[in-house]
MIKE-84613 format. One record per residue: residue in one letter; x, y, z of N, C-alpha, C in turn. Coordinates in steps of 0.001 Angstrom, whole numbers, padded with zeros to 6 digits, always signed. Each point is the difference from the previous one (the first is absolute). Layout:
N
AXYZXYZXYZ/...
***
This chain:
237
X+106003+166833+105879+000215+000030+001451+000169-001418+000534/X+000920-000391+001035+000464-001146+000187-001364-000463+001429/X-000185-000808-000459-001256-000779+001290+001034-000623+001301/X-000592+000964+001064+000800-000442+001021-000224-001306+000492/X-001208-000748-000087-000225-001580+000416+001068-000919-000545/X+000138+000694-001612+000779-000932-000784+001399-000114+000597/X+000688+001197+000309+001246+000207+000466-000104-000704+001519/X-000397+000282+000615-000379-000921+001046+000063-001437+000082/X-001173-000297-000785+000289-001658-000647+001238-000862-000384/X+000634+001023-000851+001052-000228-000861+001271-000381+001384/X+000001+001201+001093+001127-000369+000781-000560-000718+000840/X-000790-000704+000075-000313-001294+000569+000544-001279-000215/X-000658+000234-001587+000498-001053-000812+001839-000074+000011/X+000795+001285+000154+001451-000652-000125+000864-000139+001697/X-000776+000651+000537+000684-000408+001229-000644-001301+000134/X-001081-000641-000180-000492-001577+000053+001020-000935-000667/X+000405+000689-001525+000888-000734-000250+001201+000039+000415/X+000585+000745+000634+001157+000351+000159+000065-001038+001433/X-000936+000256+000820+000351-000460+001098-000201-001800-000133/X-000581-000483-001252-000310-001385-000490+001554-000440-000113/X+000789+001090-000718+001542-000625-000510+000695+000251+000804/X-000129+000801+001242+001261-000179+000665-000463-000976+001901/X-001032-000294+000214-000541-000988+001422+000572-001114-000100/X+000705-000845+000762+000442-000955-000032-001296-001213+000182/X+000262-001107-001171-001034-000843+000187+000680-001214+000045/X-000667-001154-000139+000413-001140-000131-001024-000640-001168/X-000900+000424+000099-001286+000069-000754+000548-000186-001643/X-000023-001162-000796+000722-000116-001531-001290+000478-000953/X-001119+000418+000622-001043+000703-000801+000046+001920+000232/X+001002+000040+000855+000468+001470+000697-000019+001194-001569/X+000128-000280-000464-000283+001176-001139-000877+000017-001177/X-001256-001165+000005-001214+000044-000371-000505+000922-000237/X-000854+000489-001408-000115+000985+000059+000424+001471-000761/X+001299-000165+000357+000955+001292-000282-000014+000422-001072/X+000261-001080-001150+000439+000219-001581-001203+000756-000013/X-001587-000525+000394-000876+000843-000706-000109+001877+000585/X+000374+000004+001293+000243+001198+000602+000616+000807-001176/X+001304-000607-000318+001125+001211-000793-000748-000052-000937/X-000555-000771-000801-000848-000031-001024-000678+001090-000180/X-001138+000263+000663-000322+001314+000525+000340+001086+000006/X+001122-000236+001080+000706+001603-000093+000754+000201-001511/X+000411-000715-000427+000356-000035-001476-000955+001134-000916/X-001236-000010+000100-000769+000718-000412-000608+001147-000075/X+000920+000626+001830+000227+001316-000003+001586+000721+000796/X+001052-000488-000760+001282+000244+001235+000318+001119+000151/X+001023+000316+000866+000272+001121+000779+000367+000751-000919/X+001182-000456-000620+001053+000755-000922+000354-001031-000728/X+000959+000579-000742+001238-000696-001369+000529-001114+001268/X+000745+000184+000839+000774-001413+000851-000965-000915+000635/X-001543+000569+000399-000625-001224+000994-000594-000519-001670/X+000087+000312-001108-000916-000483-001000+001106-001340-000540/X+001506+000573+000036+000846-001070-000616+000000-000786+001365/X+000432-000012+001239-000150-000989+001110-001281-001079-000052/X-001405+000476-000495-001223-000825+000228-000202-000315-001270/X+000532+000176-000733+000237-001277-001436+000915-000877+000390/X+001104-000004+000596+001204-000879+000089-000826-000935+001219/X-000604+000513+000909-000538-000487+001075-001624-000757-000853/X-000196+000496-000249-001478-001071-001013+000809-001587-000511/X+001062+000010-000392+000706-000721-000543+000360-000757+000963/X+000909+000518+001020+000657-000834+000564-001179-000701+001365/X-000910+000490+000127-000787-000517+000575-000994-001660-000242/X+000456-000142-001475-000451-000905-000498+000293-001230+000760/X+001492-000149+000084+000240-000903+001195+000349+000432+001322/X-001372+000246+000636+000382-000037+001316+000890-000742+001184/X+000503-001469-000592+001069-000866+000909+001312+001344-000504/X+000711+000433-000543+000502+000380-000517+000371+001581+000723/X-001558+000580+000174+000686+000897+000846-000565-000579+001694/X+000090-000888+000470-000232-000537+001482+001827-000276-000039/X+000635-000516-001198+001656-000504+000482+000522+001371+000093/X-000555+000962-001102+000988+000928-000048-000614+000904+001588/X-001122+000224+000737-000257+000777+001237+001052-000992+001070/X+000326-001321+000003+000835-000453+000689+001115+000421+000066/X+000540-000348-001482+001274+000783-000178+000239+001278+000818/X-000970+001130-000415+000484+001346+000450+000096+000091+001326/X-001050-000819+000450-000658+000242+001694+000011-000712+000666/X+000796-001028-000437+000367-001051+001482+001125-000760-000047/X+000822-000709-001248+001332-000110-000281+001027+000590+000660/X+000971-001049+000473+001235+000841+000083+000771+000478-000984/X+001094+000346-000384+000353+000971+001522-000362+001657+000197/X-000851+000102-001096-000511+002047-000124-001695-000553+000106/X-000671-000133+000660-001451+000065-000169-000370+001283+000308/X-000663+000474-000338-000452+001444-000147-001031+000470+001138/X+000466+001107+000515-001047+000177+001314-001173+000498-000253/X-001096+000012+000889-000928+000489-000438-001078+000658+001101/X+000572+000394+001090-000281+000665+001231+000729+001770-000269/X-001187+000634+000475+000458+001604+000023+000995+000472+000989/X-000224-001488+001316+001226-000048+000922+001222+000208-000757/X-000002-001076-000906+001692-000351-000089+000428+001520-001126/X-001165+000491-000891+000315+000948-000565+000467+001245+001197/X-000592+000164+000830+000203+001221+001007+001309+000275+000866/X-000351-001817+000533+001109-000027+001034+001381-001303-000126/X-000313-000520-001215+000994-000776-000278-000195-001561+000464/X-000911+000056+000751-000541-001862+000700-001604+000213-000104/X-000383-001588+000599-001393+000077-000105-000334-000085+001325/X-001806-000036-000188-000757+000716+001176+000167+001050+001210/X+000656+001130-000986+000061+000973+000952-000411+001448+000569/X+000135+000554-000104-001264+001136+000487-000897+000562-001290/X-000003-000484-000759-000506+000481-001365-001196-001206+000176/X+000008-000888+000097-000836-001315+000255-001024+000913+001104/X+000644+000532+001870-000660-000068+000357-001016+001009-000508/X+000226+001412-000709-000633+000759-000287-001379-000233-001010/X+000551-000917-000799-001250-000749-000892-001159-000789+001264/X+000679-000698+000368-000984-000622+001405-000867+000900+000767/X+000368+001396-000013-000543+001341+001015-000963+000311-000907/X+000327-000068-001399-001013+000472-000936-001181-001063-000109/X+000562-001249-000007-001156-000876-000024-001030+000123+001099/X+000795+000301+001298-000991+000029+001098-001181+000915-000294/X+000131+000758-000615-000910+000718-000532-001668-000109-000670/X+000710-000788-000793-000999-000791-001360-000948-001570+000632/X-000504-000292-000758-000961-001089+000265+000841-001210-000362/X+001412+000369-000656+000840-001374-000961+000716-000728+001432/X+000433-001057+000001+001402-000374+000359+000680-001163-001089/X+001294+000030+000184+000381-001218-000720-000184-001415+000362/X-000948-000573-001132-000416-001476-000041+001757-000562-000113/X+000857-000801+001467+000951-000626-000381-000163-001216-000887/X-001587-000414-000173+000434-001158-000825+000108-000147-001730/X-000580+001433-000199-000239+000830-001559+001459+000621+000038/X+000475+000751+001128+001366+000609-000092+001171-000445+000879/X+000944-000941-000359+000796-000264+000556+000750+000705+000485/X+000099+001393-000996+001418+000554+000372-000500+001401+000939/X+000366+001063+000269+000013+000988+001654-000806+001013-001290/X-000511+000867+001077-000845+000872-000345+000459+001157-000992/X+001192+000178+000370+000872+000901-001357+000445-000583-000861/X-000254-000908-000477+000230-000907-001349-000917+001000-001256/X+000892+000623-001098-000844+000492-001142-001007-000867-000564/X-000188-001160+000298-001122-000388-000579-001048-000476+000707/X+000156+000204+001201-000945+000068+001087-000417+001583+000192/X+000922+001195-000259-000688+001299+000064-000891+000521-001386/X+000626-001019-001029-000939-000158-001365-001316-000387+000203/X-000073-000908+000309-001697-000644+000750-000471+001153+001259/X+000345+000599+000769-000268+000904+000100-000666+001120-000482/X+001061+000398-000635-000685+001471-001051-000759-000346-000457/X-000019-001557-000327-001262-000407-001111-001291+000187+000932/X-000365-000596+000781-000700-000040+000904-000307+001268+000752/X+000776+001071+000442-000587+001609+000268-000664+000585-001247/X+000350-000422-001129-000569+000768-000953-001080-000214-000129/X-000259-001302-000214-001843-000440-000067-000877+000721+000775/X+000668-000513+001480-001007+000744+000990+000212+001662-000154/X+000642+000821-000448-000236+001658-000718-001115-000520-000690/X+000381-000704-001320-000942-000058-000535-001579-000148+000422/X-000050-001235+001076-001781-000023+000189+000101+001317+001251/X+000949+000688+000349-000415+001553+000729+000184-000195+001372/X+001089-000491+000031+000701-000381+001115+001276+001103+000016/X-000286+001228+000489+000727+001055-000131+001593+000178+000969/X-000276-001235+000763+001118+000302+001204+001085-000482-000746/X-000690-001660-001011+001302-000827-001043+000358+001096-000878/X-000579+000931-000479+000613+001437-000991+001413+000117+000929/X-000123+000430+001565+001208+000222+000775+000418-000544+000448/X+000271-001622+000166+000809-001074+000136+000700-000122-000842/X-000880+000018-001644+000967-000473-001285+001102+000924-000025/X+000217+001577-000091+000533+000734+000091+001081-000128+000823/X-000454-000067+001016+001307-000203+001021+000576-001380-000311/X-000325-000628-000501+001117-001901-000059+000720+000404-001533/X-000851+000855-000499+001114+000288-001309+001214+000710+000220/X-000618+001505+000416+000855+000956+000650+001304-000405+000414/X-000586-000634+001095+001042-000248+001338+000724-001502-000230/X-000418-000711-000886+000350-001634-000133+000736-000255-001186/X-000923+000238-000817-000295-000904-001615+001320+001282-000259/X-000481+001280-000520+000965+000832-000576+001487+000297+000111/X+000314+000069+001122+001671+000037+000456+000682-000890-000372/X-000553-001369-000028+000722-000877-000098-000322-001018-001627/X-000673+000235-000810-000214-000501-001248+001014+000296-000988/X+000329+000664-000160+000990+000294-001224+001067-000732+000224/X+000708-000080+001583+001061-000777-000216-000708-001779+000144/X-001245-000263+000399+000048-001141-000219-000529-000623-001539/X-000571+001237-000712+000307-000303-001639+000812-000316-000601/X+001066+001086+000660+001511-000135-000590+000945-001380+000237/X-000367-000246+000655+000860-001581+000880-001236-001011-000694/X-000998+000056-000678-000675-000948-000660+000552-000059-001432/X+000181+000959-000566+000527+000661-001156+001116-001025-000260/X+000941+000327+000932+001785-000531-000646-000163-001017+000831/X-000267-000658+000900-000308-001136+000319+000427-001475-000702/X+001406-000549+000066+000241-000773-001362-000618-001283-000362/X-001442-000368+001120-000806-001173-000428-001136+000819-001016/X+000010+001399+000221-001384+000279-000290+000015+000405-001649/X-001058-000567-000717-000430+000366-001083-001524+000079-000574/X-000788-000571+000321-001413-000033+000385-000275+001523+001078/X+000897-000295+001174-000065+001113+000805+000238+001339-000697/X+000851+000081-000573+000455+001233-000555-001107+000593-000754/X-000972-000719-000652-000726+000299-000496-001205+000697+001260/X-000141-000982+000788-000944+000913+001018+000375+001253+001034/X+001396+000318+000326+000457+000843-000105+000142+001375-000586/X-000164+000077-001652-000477+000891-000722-001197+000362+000215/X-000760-001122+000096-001789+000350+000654-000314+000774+000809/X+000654-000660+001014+000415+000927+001544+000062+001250-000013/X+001334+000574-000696+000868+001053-000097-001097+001191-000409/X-000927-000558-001407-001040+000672-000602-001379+000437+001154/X-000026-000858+000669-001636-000337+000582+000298+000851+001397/X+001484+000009+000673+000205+001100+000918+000484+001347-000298/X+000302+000278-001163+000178+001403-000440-001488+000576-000262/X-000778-000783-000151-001756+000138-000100-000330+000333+000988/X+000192-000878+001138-000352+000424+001850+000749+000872+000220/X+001091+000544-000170+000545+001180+000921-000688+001467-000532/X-000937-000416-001385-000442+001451-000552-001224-000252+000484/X-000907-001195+000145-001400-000047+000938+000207+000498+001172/X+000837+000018+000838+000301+000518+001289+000274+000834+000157/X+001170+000983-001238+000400+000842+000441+001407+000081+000378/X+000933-000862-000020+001223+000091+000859+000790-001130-000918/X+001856+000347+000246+000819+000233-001111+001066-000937+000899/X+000760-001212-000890+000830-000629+000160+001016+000436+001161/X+000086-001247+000979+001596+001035+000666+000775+000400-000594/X+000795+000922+001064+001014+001050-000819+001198-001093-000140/X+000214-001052+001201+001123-001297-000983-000251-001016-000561/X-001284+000259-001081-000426-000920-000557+000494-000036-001033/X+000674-001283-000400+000702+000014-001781-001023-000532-000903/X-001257+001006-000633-001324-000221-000507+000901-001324-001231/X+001148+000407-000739+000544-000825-000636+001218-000973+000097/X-000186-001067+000081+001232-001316+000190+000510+000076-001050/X+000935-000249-000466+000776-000626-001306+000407-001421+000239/X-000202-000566-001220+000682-001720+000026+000318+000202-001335/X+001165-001084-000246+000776+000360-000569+000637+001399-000963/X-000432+000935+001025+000714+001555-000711-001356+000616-000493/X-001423-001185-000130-000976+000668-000707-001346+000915+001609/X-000783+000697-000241-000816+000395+000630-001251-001234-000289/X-000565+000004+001017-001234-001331-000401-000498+000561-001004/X-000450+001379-000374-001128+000042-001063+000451-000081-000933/X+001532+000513-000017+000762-000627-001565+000071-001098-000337/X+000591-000775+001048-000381-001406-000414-000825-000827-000208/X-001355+000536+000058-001203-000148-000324-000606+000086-001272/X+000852+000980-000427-000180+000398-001236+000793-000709-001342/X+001155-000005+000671+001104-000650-000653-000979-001485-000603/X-000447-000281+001321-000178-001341+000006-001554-000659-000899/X-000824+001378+000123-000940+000249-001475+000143-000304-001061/X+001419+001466-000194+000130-000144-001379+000330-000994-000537/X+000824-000491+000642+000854-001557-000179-001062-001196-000971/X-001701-000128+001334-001056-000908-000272-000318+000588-001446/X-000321+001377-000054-000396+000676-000814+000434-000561-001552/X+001437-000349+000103+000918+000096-001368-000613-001549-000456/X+000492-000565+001215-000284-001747+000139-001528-000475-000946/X-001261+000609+000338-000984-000253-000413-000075+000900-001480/X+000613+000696-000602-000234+000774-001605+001251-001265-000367/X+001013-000479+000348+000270-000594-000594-000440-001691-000163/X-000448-000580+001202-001054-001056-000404-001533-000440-001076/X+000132+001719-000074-001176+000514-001115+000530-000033-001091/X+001287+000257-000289+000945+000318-001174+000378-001098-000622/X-000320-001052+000973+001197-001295-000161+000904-000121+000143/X+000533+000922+000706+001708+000383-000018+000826-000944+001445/
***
């Protein structure tokens, strides 16, 4: 029987991280930490894709300068930087009624956004990541109202709009580190929509293709590939 604290815990722990990799910092100690997080989850993953993503991610975490150029690249470079507001997913620009609705929800709660911890607007995914992280705890110490806050910022926020901002992390042509957390993603919210209860939009393309492949194929592809690489370094070959 699965211990509900643990499961609890556990989505603490990845919306913490999740919302660690995508907040805009300036901070060059900004992802402190992390390698040992995936480390962790390494030890119990979702599935076959978050297990190959958080090996590639154990790795590439090693140098953290490395992925601070490559979060530039994706997320602030010209000329494609990648959005990251549920606005611009909804309505095509930022701060717009999708923002104010997160704000209505906050009025709610005991949180507001620290602007000097969060630069960027209140519908930023990695500001609603710190979030979830933060309703869950308080469920946890029995804070029953965060049970129906968390719910509703997933519901109504996080869910509609994730898949396509996976997908645009995915093929993304700075991203490769990313791609890897992406797969994470993809895994760790097909997890939440069965904790909740409720099922991808109906125009959600659960799968991107880049170059002709589906991510999990190319995931795999990209295994077997390591796979061959290391029997033959064993081989001498």
């Amino acid at each position: 029987m699965i211990d509900k604290q643990s499961v609890e815990n556990a989505r603490v722990a990845y919306y913490s991280l999740f919302s660690k990799l995508f907040v805009f910092s300036y901070d060059k100690d900004r992802f402190c930490g992390v390698k040992g997080v995936i480390d962790m989850m390494l030890q119990a993953p979702l599935d076959e894709l978050s297990e190959f993503a958080l090996k590639e991610l154990s790795i590439d975490f090693e140098d953290e300068n490395r992925v601070i150029s490559e979060y530039d690249a994706v997320f602030h470079a010209p000329p494609k930087p990648l959005r990251t507001t549920i606005s611009f997913y909804d309505e095509g620009y930022e701060s717009g009624v999708a923002c104010l609705r997160v704000k209505n929800l906050l009025a709610k709660t005991k949180f507001r956004r620290d602007e000097i911890k969060y630069k960027d607007q209140e519908d930023n995914f990695g500001f609603l990541f710190a979030l979830m992280s933060e309703f869950i705890t308080l469920q946890i110490k029995g804070e029953k109202e965060y049970e129906v806050y968390a719910n509703e910022l997933f519901t109504s926020f996080i869910n509609p709009f994730i898949d396509e901002f996976c997908d645009n992390l995915y093929i993304h042509e700075k991203s490769e580190i990313y791609k890897n957390i992406s797969n994470l993603m993809t895994s760790f919210f097909e997890f939440e929509r069965i904790y909740y209860g409720v099922s991808a939009p109906k125009d959600s393309r659960n799968i991107k293709v880049s170059k002709g492949l589906s991510r999990s194929e190319a995931a795999r592809r990209l295994s077997n590939k390591q796979k061959k690489r290391s029997r033959g370094a064993r081989d001498g070959v």
